[in-house]
C-alpha positions in Angstrom: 0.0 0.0 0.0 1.7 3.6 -1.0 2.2 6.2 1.7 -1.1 8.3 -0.1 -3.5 5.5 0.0 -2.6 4.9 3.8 -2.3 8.0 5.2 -5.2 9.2 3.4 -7.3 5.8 5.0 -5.8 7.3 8.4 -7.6 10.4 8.1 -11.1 8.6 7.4 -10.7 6.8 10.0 -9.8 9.4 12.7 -12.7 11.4 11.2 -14.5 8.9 12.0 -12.8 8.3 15.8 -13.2 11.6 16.6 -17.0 11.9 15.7 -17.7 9.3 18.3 -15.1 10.4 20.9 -17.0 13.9 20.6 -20.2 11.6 22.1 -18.7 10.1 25.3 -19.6 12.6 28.1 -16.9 14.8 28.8 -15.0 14.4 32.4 -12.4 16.0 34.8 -9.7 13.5 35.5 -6.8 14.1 38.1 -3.5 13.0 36.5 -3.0 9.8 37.9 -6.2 8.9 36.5 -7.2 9.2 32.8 -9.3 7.4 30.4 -8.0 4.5 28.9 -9.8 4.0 25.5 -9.6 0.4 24.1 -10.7 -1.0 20.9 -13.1 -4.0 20.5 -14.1 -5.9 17.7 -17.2 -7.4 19.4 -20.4 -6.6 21.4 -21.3 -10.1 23.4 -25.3 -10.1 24.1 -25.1 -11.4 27.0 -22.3 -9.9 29.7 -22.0 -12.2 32.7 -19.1 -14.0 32.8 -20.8 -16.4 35.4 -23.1 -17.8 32.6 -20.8 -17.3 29.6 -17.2 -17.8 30.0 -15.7 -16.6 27.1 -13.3 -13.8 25.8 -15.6 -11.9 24.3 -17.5 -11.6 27.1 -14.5 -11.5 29.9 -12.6 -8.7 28.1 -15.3 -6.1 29.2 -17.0 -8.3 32.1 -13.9 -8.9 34.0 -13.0 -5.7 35.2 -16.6 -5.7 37.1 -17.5 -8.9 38.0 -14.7 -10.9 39.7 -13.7 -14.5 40.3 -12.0 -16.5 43.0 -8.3 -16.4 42.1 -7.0 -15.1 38.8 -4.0 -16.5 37.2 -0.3 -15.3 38.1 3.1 -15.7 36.7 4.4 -15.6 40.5 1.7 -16.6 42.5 1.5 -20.5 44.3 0.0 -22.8 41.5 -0.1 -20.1 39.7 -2.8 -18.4 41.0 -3.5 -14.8 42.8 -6.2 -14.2 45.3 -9.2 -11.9 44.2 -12.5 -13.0 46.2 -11.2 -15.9 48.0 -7.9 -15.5 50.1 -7.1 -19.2 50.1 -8.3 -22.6 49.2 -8.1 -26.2 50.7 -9.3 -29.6 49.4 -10.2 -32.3 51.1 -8.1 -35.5 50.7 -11.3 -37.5 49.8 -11.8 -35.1 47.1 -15.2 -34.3 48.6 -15.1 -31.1 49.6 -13.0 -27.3 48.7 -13.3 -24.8 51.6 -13.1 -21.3 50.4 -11.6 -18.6 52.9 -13.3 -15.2 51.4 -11.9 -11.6 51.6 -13.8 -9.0 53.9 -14.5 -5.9 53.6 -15.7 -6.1 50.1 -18.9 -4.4 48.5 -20.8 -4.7 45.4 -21.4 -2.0 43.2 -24.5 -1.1 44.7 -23.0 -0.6 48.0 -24.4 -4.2 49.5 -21.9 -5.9 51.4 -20.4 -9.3 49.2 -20.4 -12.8 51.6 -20.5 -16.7 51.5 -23.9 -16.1 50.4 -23.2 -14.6 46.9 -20.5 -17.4 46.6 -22.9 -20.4 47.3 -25.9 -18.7 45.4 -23.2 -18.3 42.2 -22.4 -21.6 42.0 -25.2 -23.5 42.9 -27.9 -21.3 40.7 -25.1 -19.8 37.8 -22.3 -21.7 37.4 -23.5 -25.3 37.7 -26.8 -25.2 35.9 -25.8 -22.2 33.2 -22.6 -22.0 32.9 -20.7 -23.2 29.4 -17.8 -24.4 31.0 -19.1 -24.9 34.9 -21.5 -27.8 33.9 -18.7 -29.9 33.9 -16.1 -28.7 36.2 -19.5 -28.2 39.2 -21.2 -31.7 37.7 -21.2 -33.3 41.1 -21.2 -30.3 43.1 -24.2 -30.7 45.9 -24.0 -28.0 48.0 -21.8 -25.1 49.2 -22.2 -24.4 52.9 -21.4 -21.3 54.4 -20.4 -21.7 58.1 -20.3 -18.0 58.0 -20.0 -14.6 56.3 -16.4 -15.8 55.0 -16.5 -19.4 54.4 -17.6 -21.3 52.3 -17.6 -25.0 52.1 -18.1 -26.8 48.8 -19.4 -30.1 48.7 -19.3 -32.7 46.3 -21.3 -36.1 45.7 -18.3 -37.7 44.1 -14.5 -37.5 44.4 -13.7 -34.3 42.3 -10.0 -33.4 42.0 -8.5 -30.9 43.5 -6.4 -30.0 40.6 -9.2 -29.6 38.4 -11.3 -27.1 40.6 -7.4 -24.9 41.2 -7.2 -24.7 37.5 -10.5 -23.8 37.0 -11.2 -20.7 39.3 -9.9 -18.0 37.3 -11.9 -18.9 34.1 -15.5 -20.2 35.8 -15.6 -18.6 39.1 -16.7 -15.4 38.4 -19.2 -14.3 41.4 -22.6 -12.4 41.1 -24.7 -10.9 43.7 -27.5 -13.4 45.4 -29.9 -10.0 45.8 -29.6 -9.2 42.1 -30.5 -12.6 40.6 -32.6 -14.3 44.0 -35.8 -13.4 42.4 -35.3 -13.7 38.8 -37.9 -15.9 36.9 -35.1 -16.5 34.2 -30.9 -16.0 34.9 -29.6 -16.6 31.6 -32.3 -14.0 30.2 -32.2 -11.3 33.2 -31.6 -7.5 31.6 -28.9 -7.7 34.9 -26.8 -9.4 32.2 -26.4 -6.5 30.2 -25.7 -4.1 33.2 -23.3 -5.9 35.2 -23.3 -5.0 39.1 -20.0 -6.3 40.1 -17.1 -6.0 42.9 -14.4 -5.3 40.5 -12.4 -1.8 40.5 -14.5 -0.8 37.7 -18.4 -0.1 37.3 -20.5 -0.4 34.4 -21.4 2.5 33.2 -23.2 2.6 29.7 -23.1 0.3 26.4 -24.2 2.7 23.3 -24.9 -0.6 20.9 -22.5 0.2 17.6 -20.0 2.6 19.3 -19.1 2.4 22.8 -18.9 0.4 26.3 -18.1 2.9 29.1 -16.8 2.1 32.7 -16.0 4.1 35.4 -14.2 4.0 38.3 -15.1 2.1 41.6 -14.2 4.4 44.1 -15.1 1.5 47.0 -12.7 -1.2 45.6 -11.1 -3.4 47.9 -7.5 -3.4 46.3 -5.7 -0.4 48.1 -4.7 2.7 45.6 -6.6 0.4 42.7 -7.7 1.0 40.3 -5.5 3.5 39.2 -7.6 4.6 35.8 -10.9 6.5 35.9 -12.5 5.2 33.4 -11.7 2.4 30.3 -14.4 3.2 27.0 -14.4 0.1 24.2 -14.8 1.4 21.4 -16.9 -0.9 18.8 -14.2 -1.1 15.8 -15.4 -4.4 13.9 -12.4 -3.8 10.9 -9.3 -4.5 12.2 -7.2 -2.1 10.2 -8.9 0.9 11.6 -7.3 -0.2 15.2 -4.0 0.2 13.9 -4.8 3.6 12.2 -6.3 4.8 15.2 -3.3 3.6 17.8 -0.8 5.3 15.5 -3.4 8.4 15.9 -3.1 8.1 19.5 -7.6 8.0 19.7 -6.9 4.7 21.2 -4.4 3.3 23.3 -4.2 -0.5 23.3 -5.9 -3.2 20.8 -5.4 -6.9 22.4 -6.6 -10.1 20.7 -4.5 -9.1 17.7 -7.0 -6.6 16.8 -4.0 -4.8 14.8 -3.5 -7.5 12.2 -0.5 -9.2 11.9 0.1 -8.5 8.7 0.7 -4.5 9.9 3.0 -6.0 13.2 6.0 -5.7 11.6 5.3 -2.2 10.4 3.5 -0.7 13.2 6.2 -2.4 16.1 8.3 0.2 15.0 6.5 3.6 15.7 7.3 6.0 17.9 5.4 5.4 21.6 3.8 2.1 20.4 5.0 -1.3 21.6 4.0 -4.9 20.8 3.1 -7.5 23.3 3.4 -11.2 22.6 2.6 -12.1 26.6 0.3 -12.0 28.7 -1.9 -14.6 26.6 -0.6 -18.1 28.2 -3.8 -18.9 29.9 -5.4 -18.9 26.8 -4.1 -21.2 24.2 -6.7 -20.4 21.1 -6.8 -23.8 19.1 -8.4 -23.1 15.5 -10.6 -26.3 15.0 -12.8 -27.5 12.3 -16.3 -28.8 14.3 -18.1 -30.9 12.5 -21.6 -32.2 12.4 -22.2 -36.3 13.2 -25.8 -36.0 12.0 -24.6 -35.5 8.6 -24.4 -39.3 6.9 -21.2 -38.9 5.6 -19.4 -36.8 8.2 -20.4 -40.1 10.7 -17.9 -42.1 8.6 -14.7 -42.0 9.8 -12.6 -42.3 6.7 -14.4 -38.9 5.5 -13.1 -37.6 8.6 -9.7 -38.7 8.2 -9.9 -37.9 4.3 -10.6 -33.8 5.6 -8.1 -34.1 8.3 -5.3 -34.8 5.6 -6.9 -32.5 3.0 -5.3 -29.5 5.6 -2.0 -28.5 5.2 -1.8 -27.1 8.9 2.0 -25.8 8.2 0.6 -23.3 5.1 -1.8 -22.2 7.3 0.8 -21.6 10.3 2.7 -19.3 8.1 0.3 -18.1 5.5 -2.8 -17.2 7.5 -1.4 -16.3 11.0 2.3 -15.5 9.4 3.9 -17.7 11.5 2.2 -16.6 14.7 0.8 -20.1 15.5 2.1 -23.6 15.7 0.6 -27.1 14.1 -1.5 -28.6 16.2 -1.3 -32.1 17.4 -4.1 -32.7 19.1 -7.0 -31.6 21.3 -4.6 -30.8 24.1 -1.7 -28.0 22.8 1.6 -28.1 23.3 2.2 -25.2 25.9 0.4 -27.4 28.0 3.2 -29.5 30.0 1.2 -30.8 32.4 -0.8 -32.8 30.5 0.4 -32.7 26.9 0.9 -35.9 25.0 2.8 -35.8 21.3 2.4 -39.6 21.3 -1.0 -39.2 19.1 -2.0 -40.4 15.5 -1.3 -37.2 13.8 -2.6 -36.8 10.0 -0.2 -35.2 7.5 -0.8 -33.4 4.7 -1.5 -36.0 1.7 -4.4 -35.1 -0.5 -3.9 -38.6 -2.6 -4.5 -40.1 0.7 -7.4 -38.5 1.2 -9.3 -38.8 -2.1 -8.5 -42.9 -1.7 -10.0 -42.5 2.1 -13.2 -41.1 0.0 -13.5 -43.5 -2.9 -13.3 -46.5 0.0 -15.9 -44.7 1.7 -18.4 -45.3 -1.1 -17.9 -41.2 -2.6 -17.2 -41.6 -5.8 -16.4 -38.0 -7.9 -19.2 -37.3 -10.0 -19.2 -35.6 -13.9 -18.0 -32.2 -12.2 -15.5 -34.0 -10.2 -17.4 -33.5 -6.6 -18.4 -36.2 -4.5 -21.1 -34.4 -2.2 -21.7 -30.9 -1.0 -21.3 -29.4 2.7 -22.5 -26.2 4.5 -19.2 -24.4 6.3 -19.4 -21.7 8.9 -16.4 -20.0 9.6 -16.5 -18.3 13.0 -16.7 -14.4 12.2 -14.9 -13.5 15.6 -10.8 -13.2 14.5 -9.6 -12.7 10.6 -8.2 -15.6 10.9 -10.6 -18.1 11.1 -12.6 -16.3 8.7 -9.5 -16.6 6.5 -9.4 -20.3 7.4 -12.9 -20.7 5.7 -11.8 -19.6 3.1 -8.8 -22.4 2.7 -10.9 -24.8 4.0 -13.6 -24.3 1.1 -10.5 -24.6 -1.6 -8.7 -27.6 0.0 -12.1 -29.5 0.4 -12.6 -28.8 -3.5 -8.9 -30.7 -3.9 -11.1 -33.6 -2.9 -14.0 -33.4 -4.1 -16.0 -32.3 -1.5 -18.2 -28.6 -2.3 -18.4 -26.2 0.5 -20.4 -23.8 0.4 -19.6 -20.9 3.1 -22.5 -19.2 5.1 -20.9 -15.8 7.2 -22.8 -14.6 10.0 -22.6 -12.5 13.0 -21.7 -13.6 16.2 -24.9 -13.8 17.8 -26.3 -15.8 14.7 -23.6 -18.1 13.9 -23.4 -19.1 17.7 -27.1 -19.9 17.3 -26.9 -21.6 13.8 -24.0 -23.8 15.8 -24.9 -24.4 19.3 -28.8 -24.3 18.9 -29.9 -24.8 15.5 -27.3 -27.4 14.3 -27.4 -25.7 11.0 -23.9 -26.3 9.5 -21.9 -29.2 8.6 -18.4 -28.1 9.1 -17.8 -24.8 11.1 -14.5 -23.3 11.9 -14.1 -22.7 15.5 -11.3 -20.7 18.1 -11.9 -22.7 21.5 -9.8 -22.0 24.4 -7.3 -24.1 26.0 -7.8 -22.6 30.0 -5.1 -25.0 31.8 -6.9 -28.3 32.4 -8.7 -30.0 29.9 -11.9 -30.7 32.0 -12.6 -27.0 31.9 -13.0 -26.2 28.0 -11.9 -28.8 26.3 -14.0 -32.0 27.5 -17.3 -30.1 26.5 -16.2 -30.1 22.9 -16.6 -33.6 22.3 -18.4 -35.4 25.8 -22.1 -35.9 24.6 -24.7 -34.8 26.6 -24.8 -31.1 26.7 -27.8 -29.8 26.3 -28.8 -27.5 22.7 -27.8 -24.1 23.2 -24.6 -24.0 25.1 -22.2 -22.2 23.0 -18.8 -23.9 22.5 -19.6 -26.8 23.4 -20.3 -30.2 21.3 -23.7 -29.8 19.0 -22.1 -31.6 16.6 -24.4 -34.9 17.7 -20.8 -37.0 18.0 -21.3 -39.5 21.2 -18.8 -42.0 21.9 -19.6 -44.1 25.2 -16.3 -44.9 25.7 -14.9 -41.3 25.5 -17.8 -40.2 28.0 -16.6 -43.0 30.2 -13.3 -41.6 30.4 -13.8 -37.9 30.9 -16.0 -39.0 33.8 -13.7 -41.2 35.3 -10.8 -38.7 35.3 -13.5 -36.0 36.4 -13.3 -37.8 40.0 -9.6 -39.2 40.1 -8.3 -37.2 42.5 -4.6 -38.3 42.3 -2.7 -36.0 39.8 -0.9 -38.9 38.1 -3.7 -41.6 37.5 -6.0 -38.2 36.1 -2.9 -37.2 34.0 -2.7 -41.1 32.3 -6.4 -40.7 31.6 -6.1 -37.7 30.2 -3.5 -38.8 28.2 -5.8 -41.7 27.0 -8.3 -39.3 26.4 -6.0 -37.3 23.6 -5.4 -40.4 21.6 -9.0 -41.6 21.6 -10.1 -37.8 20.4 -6.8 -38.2 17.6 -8.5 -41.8 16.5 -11.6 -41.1 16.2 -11.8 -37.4 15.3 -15.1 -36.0 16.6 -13.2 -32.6 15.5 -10.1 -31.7 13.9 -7.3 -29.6 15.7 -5.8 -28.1 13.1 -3.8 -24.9 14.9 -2.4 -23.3 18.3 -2.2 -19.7 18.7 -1.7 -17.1 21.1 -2.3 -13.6 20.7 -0.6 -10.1 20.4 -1.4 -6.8 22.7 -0.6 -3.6 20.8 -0.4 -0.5 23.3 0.8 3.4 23.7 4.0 3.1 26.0 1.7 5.5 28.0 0.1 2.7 29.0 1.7 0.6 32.1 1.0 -2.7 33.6 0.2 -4.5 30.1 0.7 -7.9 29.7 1.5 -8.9 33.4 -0.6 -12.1 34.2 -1.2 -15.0 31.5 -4.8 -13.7 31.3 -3.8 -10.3 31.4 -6.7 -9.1 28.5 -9.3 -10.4 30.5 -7.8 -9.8 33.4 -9.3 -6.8 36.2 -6.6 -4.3 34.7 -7.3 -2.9 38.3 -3.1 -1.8 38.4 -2.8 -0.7 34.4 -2.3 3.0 34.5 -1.5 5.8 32.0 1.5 8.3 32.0 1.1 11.0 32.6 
């Protein structure tokens, strides 16, 4: 692109930023303060991190509504108070007791207790909850012996491990008096106007443009937060976040919101820097979900035939530029603890795959296709969009038409998750440090219609059930780590889904702005330290 064409695209789109910024409410701030203005490619309908745990939805959410313990790069297990102060399990794997911080209020002034704690996890997180359905199965009941306890119980042996891991990504906590009486959680307008204990309060969403919050001037974390105020601006095209960083109308775009194609170019501004932490709690594996209802996606050559149709290194280096590695399997690599590279593994061999088809029974036809297929790429990153668009030409190399459907968020998650309307779909879940919170739900059966990320694809395999269950209430770390283990190989030979990438992602900030990138979930992270320069 010539110097012209770019600079004159920069001044349409801070035409355009500036417009907007002229309708947030102008405010005073001392100089310690500020207003942090962030861009976001996303508006999630629904806001509670409590019933849907996902990035979308903790990027804004998390800075109001808190869990447990958040991850830490210093902290024991890798963990950092925020709620609770300290957990214990039992040795019978029966029970978790929960040691709460004092002295905290909600937004509305109420004071937070045991209460709030058992009511989230016994009414939100357990029946609601994406990922809490299985980490809370056989959760009974929570007791709370007081104000600053509480006890939870469980009907089977539940690992220890697995409810550690879990707490920064599924324990976000929501106020019993808010929800108590509501005839519907999930659907409750309380969703969209979050009432939290976080250093920041929810302030306004203007759908299209902006979400505002503001200070919490009560906050529990002394001298926190140390911003006034963080506004997300709505900026759906990627480009214009890099345009308006280098304008200075922003000042930080995380989830690679500045494409990496511009990386290279914009690293090397004057007061912007590039972050490639702060993301290792969230291992994004590009996957290709697939429908089982679907005659021939039931076959497991025709599986195996698409799964060596990809060439997983050209789309390492072409669509995420080298920011990504193969995949393996369903568990990624950065994932010591219970990674396993001893998997069947499907290289990239399209003569393979067309033989896999014709012993299936496909045969090409006059125009050289074998059968058509209905593919929905997620629309939430570029590069699963891009992906689509691979996936539609190296499916053609073997004879198998797809035809792409784009939608919006809200309406491909429904098309997915409620509607089973697709037969392939192209899909970012997150790896969150222990496969039992995100990464069992893609293929157990079970799961009732409508949970998003989550399997809809119809695929039930007894056997596979069987095992997540059993390591769901092994409660030594060894004999769980050996299931889970078994569990990657059964998912590599039978291929409910194919894992076709791993990626992290990139933060691009102002060097105004401090405290970026300091936790492995740092984007949705509180942010309750990140400051401004003054």
């Amino acid at each position: 692109m010539s110097h012209i064409s770019f600079t004159r695209r920069i001044l349409l789109q801070s035409t355009a930023m500036l417009a907007a910024a002229a309708a947030l409410p102008v405010r005073g701030f001392a100089q310690s303060g500020g207003r942090l203005v962030v861009a976001a490619d996303s508006e999630p309908k629904n806001l509670n991190p409590a019933i849907v745990a996902s990035n979308g939805v903790f990027f804004v959410a998390s800075k109001v509504v808190e869990p447990l313990a958040e991850a830490s790069f210093e902290g024991k297990d890798g963990l950092a108070p925020r709620l609770a102060t300290s957990w214990e399990g039992s040795a019978d794997g029966l029970s978790v007791t929960f040691k709460l911080r004092e002295g905290v209020t909600w937004h509305d002034g109420k004071p937070f207790t045991s209460a709030d704690v058992a009511f989230s996890a016994m009414n939100v997180w357990k029946p609601l909850q994406n990922l809490g359905r299985l980490v809370f199965a056989n959760l009974e009941a929570v007791d709370t012996p007081d104000e600053h306890t509480a006890v939870f119980k469980f009907s089977k042996p539940t690992p220890f491990q697995l409810i550690r891991n879990a707490l920064p990504a599924v324990t976000a906590v929501v106020a019993k008096h808010i929800y108590e009486n509501s005839a519907d959680i999930a659907a409750d307008p309380a969703n969209a106007k979050l009432t939290g204990t976080g250093p920041f309060k929810f302030a306004e969403h203007k759908p299209g443009e902006y979400y505002r919050l503001e200070k919490n001037e009560a906050y529990w974390g002394e001298g926190q937060p140390k911003l006034d105020e963080i506004v997300y601006r709505v900026l759906p095209d990627r480009a214009a976040a890099a345009g308006a960083l280098e304008a200075d109308e922003i000042q930080l775009a995380a989830f690679s919101q500045v494409p990496l194609a511009d990386l290279d170019r914009i690293s090397k501004v004057d007061g912007i820097k590039v972050y490639s932490t702060g993301y290792e709690g969230l291992t994004y594996q590009l996957v290709v979900e697939i429908n089982h209802r679907r005659k021939e996606l039931a076959d497991l050559k025709v599986r195996q035939a698409i799964a060596h149709a990809v060439d997983k290194d050209f789309v390492v280096k072409t669509i995420f530029l080298g920011y990504a590695k193969p995949a393996t399997g369903i568990v990624p690599q950065n994932a010591p603890e219970f990674y396993d590279p001893d998997v069947p593994t499907y290289a990239f061999d399209v003569a393979k795959a067309n033989a896999l088809l014709d012993e299936a029974g496909y045969p090409k036809g006059a125009y050289g296709n074998r059968f058509s297929l209905k593919l929905l790429p997620a629309p939430y990153f570029a590069e699963t969009k891009q992906f689509g668009d691979y996936l539609r030409q190296a499916l053609a190399a073997i004879g198998i038409d797809a035809q792409i459907a784009n939608n919006d968020s809200a309406a491909h998650i429904k098309a997915v998750y409620t509607d089973h309307d697709f037969d392939l779909a192209v899909a970012p879940p997150v790896f969150r440090g222990d496969p039992a919170i995100s990464t069992t739900i893609l293929v157990k059966s079970g799961t009732p219609d409508g949970v998003p990320f989550s399997n809809q694809g119809g695929y039930a395999n007894p056997t596979l059930d069987a095992l997540i269950d059993k390591a769901n209430q092994t409660v030594d770390v060894a004999a769980r780590t050996e299931l889970f283990n078994e569990f990657q190989k059964l998912v590599a030979e039978d291929l409910p889904l194919i894992n076709v990438a791993e990626w992290g992602f990139i933060t691009v900030a102002r060097t105004s702005v401090k405290n970026v990138s300091n936790n492995p979930r740092w984007a949705v992270s509180n942010w309750a330290d990140t400051e401004l320069e003054s």
